[in-house]
N, C-alpha and C positions, 0 to 999 in steps of 0.2 A: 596665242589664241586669246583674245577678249571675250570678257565675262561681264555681261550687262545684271546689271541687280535691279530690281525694283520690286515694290512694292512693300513690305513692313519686316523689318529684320531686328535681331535682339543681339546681343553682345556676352558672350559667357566668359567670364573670365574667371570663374572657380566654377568647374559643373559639377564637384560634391554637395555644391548647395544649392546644385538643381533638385527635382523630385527625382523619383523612380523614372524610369526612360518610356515607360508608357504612358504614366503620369503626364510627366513633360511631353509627351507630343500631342495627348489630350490637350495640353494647356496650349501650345504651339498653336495647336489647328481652331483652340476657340478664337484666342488671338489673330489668324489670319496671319500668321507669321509664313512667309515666303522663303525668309533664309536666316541662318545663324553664324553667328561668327565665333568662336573656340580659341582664345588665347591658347597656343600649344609650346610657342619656344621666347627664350626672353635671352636677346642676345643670340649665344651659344650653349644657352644653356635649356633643357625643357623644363617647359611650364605646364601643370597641369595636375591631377590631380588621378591618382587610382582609375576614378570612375571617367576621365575623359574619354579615353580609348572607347570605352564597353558604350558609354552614349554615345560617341557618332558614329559608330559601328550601328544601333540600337535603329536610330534616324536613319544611315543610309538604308538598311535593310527593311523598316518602313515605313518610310514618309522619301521615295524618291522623287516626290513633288518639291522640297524644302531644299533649296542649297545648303550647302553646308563648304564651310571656307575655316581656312586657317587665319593664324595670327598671330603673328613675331615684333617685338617691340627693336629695336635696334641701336645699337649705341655707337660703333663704330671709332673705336679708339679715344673716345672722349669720357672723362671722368666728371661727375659733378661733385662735391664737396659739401656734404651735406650739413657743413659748420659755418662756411662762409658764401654757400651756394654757388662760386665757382667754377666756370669749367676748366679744364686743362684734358693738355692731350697727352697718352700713357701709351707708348707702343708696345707695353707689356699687358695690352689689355686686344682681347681678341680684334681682330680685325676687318672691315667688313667685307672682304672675301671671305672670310673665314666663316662671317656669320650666315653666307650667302651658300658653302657651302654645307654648313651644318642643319639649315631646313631643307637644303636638298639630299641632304642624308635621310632625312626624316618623312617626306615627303616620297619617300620612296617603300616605306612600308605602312606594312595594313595599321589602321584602318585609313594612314594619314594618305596613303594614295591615292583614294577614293575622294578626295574632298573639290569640289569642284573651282578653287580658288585661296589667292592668299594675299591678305591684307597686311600691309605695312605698316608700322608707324615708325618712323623719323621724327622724333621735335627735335627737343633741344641741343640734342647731342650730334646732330648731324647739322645744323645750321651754324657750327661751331668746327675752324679747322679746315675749308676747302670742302663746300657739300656738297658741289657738282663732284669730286676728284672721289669723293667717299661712294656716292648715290653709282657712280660709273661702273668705278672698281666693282661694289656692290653687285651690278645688274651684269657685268659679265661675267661675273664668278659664276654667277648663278645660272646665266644658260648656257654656259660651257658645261654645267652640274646639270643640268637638266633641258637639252638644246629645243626638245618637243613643247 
């Protein structure tokens, strides 16, 4: 299913240093804020914070005017080296099935079910290694995980 976005969106990538959830949708709606985006998984691993869950829980229940969409960074068996910045490939490092299956794990409970969308980011570590072979793997893992 496609998810068209428009109009003014904001990016949370720690929402402990959001305000209070009514606060923040105060602030949202002066803003004119349309939709948000919630870093929740980085890789295989989650990303987020105590207070993530309880704010987009907080926003779906209301503001169901406001998208509200997920956001997993993704690495895909590639390492950078943060001494000689580097990439290399590590098959001991999760895989992007793997990573593909672990937001559909996650994506399948509250509140992350409810979210109307999920933004990707791929840089450097997927342009590194075969990223059509990575991006593929990737995108069938995932609707074999989630085929709706």
């Amino acid at each position: 299913m496609a998810l068209t976005l428009s109009g003014k969106g904001i990016y949370l990538w720690i929402a402990d240093r959001a305000l209070p959830p009514a606060v923040c949708l105060s602030k949202l709606r002066e803003a004119s804020i349309t939709h948000v985006i919630f870093k929740i998984a980085d890789g295989t691993r989650p990303f987020g914070t105590p207070n993530t869950p309880s704010l987009i829980s907080y926003l779906n229940n209301h503001a169901p005017d406001i998208q509200l969409l997920g956001y997993q960074y993704l690495y895909g068996t590639v390492y950078r080296d943060k001494t000689t910045g580097k990439y290399t490939q590590n098959l001991s490092l999760p895989s992007p099935a793997a990573e593909a299956r672990y937001i559909a794990g996650l994506l399948t409970r509250e509140p992350y079910n409810r979210l109307a969308g999920l933004v990707l980011d791929a840089e450097m570590e997927y342009e590194h290694f075969s990223p059509v072979t990575r991006a593929t793997s990737y995108f069938a893992a995932l609707h074999s995980a989630l085929p709706s």
